[in-house]
Every structure is written in C-alpha cells, then in structure tokens.
Biotite code that builds the C-alpha atoms (Angstrom):
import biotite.structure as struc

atoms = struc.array([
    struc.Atom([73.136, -3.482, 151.573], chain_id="A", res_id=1, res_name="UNK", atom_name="CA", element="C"),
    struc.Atom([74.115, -7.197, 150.540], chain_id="A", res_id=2, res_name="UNK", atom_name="CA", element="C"),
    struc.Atom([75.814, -5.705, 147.019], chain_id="A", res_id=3, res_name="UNK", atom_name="CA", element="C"),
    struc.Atom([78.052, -3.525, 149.346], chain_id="A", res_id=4, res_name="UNK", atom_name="CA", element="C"),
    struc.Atom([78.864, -6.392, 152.370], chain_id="A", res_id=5, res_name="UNK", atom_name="CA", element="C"),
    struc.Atom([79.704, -8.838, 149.589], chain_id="A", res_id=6, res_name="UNK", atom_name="CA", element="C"),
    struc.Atom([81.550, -6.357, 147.392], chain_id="A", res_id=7, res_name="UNK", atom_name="CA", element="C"),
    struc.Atom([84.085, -5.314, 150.810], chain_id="A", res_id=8, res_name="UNK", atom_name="CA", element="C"),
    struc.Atom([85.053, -8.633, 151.324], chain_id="A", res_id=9, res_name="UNK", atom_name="CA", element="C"),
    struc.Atom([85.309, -9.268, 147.204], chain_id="A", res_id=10, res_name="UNK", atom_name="CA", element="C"),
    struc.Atom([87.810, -6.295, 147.340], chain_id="A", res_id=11, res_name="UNK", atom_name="CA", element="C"),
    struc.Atom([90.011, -7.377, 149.913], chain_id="A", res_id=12, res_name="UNK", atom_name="CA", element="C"),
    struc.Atom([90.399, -10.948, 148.872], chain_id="A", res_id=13, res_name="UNK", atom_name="CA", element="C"),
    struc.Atom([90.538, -10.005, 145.198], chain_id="A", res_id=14, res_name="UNK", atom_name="CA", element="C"),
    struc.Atom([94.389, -11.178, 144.597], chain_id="A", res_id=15, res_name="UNK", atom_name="CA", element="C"),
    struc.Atom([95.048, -14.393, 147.163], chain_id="A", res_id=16, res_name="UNK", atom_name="CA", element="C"),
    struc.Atom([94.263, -17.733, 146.496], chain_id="A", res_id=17, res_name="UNK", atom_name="CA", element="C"),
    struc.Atom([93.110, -21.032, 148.920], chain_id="A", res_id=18, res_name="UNK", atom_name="CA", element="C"),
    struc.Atom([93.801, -24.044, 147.810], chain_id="A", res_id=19, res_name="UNK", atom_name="CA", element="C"),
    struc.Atom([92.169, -27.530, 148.720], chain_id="A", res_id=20, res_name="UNK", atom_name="CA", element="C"),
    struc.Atom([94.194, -30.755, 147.588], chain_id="A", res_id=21, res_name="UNK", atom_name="CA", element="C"),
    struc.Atom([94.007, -30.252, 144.018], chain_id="A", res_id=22, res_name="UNK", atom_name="CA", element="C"),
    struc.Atom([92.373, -26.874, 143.681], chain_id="A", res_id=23, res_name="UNK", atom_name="CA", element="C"),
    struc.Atom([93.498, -23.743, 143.617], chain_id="A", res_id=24, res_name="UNK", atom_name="CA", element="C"),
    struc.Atom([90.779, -20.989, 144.525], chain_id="A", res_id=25, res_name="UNK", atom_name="CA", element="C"),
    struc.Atom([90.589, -17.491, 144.237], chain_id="A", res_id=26, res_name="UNK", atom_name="CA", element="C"),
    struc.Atom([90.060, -15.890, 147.727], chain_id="A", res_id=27, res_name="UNK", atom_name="CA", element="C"),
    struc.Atom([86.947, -14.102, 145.876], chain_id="A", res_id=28, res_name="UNK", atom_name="CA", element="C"),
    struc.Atom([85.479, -17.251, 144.836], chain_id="A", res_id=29, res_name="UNK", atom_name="CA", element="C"),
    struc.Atom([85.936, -18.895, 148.489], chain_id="A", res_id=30, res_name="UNK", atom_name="CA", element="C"),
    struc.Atom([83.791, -15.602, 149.928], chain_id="A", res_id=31, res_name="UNK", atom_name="CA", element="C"),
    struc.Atom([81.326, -15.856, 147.712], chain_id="A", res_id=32, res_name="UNK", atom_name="CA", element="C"),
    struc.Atom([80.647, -19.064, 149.030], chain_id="A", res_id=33, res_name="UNK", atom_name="CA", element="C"),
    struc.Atom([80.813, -18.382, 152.234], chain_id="A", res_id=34, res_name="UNK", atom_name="CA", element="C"),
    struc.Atom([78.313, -15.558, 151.772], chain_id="A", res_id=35, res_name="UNK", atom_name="CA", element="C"),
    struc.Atom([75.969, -17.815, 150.020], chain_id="A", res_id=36, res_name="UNK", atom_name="CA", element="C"),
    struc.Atom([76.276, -19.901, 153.194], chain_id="A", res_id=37, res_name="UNK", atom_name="CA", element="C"),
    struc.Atom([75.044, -16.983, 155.297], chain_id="A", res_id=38, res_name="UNK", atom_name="CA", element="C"),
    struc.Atom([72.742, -15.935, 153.229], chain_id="A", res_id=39, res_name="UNK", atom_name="CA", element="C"),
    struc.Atom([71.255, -19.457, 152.789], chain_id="A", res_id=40, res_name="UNK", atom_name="CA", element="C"),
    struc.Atom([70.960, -19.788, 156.617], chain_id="A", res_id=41, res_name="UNK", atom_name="CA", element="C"),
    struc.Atom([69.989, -16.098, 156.874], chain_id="A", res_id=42, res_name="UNK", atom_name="CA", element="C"),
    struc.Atom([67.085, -17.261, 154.713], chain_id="A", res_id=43, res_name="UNK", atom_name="CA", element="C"),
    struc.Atom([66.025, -19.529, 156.261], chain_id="A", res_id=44, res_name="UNK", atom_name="CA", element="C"),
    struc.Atom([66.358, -18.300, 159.865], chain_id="A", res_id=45, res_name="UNK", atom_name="CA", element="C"),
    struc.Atom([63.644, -15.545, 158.455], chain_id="A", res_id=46, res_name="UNK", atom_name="CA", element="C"),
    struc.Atom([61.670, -18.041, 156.755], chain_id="A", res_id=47, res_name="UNK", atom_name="CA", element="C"),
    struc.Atom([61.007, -20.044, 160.112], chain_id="A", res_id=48, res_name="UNK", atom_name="CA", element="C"),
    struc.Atom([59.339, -16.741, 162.051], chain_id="A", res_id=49, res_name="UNK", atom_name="CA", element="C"),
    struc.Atom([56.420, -16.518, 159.395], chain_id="A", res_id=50, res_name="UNK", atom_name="CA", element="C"),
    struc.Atom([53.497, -18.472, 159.289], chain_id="A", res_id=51, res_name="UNK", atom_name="CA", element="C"),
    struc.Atom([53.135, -21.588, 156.777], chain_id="A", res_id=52, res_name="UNK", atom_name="CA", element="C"),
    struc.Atom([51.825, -20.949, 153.306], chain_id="A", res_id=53, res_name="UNK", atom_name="CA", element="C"),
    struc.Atom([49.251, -23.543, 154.427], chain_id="A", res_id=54, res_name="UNK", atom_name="CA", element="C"),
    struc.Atom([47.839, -22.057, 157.304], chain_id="A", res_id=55, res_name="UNK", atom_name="CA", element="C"),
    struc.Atom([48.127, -17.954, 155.160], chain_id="A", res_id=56, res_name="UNK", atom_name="CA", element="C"),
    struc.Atom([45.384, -19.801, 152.862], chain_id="A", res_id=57, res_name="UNK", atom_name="CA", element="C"),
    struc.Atom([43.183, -21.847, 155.222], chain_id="A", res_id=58, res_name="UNK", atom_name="CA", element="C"),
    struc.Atom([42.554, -18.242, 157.055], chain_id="A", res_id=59, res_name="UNK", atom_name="CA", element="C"),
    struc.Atom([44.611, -19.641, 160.166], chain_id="A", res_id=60, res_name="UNK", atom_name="CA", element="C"),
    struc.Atom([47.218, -17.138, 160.040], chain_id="A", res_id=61, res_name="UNK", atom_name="CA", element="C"),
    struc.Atom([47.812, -13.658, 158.947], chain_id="A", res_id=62, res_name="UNK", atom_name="CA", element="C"),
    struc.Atom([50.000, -12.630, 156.086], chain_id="A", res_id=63, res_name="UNK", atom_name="CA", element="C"),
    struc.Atom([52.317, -10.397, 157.760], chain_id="A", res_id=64, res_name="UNK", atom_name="CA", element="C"),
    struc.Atom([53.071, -7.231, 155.177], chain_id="A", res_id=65, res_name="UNK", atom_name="CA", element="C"),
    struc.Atom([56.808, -6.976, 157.173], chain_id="A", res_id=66, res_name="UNK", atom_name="CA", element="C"),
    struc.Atom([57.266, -10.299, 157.316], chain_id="A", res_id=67, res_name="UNK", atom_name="CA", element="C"),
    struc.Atom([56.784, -10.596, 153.640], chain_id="A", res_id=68, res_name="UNK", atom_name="CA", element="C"),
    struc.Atom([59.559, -7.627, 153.398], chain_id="A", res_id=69, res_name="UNK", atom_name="CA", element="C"),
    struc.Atom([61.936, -9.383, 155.447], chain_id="A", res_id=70, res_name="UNK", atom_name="CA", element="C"),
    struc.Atom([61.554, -12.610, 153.942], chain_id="A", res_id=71, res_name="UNK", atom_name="CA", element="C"),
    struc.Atom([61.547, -11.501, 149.817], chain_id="A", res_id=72, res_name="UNK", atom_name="CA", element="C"),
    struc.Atom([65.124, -9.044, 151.252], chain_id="A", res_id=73, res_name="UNK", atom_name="CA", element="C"),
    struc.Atom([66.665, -12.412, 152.500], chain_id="A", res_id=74, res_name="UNK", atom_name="CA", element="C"),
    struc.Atom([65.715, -14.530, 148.996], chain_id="A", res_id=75, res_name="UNK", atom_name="CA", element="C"),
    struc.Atom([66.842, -11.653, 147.364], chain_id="A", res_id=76, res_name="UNK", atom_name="CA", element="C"),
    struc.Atom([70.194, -11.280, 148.888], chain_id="A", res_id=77, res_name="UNK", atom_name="CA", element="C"),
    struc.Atom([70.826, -15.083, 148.634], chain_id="A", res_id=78, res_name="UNK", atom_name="CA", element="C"),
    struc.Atom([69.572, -15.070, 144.614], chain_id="A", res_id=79, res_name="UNK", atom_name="CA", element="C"),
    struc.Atom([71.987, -12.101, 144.235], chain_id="A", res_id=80, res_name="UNK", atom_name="CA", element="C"),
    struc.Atom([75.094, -13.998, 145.902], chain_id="A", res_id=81, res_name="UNK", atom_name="CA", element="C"),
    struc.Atom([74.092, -17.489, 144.058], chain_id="A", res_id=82, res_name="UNK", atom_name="CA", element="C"),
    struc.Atom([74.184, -15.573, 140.824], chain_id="A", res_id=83, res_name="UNK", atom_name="CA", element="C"),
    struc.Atom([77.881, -13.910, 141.266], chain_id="A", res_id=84, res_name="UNK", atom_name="CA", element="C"),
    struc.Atom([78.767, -17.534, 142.178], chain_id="A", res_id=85, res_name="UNK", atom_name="CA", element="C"),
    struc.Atom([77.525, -19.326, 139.528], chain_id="A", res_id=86, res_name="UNK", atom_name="CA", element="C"),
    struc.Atom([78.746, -16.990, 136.939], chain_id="A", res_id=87, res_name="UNK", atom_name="CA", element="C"),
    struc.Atom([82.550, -16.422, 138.473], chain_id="A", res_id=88, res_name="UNK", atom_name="CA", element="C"),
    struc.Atom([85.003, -16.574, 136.171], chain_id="A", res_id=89, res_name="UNK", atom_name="CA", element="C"),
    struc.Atom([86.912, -19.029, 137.637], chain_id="A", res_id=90, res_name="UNK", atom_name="CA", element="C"),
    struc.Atom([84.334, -21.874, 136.439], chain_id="A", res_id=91, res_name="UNK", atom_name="CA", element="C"),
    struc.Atom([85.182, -21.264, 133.047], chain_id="A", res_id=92, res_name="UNK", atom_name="CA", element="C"),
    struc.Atom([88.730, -22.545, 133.592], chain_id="A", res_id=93, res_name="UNK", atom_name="CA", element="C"),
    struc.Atom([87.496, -25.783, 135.092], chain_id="A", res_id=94, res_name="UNK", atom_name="CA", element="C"),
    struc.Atom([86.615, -28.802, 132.715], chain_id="A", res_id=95, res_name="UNK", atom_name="CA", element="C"),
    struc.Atom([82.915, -29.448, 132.782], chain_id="A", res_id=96, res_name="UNK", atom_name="CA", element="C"),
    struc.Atom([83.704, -33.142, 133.878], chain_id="A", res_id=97, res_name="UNK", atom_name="CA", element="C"),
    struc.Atom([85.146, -31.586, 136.589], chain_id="A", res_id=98, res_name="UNK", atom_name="CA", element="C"),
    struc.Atom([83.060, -28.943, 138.024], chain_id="A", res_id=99, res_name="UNK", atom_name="CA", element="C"),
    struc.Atom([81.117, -31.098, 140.616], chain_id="A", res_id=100, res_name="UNK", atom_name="CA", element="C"),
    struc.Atom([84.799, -32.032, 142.102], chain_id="A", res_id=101, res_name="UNK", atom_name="CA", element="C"),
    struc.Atom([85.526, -28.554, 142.201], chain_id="A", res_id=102, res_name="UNK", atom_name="CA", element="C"),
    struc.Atom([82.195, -27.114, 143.732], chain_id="A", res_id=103, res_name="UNK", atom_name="CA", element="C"),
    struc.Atom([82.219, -29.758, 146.671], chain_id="A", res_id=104, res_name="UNK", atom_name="CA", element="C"),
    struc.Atom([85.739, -28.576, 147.207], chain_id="A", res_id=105, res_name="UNK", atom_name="CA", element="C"),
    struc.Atom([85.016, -24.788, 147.458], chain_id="A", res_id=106, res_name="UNK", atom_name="CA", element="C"),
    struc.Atom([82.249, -25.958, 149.623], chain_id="A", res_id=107, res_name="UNK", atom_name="CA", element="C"),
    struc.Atom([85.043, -27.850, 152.389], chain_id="A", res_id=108, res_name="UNK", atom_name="CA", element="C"),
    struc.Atom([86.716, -24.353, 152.268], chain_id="A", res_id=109, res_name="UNK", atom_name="CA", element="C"),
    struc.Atom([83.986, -21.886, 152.507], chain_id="A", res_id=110, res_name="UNK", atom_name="CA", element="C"),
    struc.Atom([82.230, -24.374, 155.463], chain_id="A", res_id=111, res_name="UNK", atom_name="CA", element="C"),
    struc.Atom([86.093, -24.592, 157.021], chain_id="A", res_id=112, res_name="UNK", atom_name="CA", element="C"),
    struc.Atom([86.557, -20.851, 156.823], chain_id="A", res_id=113, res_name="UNK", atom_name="CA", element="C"),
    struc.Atom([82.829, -20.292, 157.896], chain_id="A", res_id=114, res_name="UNK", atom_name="CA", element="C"),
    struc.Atom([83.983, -21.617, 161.200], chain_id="A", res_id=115, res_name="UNK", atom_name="CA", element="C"),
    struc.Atom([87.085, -19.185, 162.250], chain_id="A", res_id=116, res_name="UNK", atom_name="CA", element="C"),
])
C-alpha cells in the first residue's frame, strides 16, 4: 500500500516547484520527504509496542509473530521511500559540495509542510 500512497501524492505534485532561499524544489521531491518523515515516525511508533531485542533473548518476553509483521511492513515502507529519495533525479543537478545545503533545506520544507 505505501508504493500506491506515495505514488498519489508523486502524481499530483509532479509539475510545481517549492522553493527555500536558494533552492528550488520539485513538489515531488518535497513529498518524498515528507513521506520519509512519516514513515520514519511511523517506524518508530511500531517499534516502541514490541518488546526489546534484549529481553526476546534473555526469555523475558515473547517474540510476537504480528508484531514482527507490523514492524518489518513499517522498515519496509520507510527503506522503500528513503530509496526513491536518495535516488531522485533532482540530486544529480546539485553540485556534490552542495548537497548537504540542499538536503537540510528540503528538510525545513518537508518539516514546514509536515505541519499544515
């Protein structure tokens, strides 16, 4: 379901752009990121309900076969969103020198537009 959620919102911001000071973003690019956000928190919202690896192997706690379900979807979804990210084409236009500039910028926007 993440492919298809991501892929709507891909599709309807395909052609505008968001800009940030000095860059100029593709409205793509920005929901990606915000996406990754989600999914980041999703991840770790899921993560927190299951037991700690520590206690799984000391035989406190009970691998939970669901859980495990749940928890492997949620890393899943976030891998698949990182990896669209990382590899938009976008970052090939950007100077290498300048990429780290340009990430913590898309960051402000996708955190800013997180918010409305």
């Amino acid at each position: 379901m993440c492919h298809e959620v991501v892929d709507f919102w891909l599709v309807k911001a395909r052609f505008e752009h968001v800009s940030d000071g000095d860059w100029s973003f593709p409205a793509d690019l920005v929901a990606l990121r915000v996406a990754f956000i989600k999914a980041e928190a999703d991840t770790a919202a899921v993560a927190a309900e299951g037991p700690a690896s520590a206690d799984v192997l000391a035989g406190q706690a009970v691998d939970d076969s669901a859980y495990a379900v749940r928890l492997h979807a949620a890393w899943e979804r976030w891998r698949v969103i990182a990896e669209r990210l990382l590899d938009h084409p976008y970052w090939a236009g950007v100077p290498k020198d300048r990429r780290v500039d340009a990430r913590e910028a898309l960051q402000r926007l996708a955190r800013h537009g997180e918010s409305r």
